[in-house]
C-alpha positions in Angstrom: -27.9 31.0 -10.2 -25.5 28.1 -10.3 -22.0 28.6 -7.9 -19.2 28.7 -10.6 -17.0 28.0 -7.7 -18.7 24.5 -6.6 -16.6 21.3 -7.1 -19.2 19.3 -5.6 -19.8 15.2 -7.6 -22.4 17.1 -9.7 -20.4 19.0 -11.9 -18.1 16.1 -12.6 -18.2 13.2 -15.4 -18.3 9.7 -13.4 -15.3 8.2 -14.5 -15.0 4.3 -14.6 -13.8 2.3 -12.7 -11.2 -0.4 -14.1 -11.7 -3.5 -13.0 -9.4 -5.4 -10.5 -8.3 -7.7 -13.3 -7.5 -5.1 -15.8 -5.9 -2.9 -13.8 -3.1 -5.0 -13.6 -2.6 -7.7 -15.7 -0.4 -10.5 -15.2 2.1 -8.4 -13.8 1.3 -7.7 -10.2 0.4 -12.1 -9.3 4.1 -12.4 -11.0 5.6 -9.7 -8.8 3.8 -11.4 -5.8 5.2 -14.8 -6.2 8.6 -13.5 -7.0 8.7 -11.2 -4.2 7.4 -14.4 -1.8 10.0 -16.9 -3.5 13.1 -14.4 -3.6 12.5 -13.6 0.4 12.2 -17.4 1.0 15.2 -18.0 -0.9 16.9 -15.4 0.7 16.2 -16.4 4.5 16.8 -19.8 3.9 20.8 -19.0 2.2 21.1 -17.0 5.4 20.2 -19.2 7.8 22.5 -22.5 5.8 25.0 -20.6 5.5 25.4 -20.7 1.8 28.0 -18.3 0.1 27.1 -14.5 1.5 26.5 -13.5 -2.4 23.9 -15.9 -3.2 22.2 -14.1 -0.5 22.9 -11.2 -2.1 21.3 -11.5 -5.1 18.4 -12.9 -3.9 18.1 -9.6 -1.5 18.8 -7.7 -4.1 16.3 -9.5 -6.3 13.4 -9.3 -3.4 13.9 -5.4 -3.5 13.8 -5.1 -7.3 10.3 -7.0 -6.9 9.2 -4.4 -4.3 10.0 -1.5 -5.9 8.0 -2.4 -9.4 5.2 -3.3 -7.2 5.5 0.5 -5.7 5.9 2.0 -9.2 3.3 -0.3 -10.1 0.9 1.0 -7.7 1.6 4.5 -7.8 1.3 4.6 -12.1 -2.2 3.4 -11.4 -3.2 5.3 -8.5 -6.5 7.6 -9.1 -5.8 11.5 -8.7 
């Protein structure tokens, strides 16, 4: 007699696996760059000197790219 009670692989459908390129899209290299480029940008106006809210923004920018990468991630995490 079979264990009603048993969550073992065997009692589940296999689900597939998306592949690294669909998972995504275009979206997540974009983010990448953006993220890389905006920190860049953002040490270098520190470091010159250049008005405070150029620096700003690109912070502010550098964070926006971090936390759609997050959300990103965590939409297309498995359960």
């Amino acid at each position: 007699m079979p264990n009603p009670y048993d969550i073992g692989e065997s009692s589940r459908a296999p689900r597939p696996e998306p592949s690294a390129g669909t998972r995504g899209g275009l979206r997540r290299p974009v983010l990448w760059v953006a993220l890389a480029a905006s920190a860049a940008a953002n040490v270098v106006t520190s470091s010159v000197g250049i008005n405070m809210l150029i620096g700003v923004g690109f912070g502010l920018l550098t964070l926006a790219c971090v936390i759609a990468l997050v959300v990103d991630h965590y939409s297309h995490a498995t359960r």
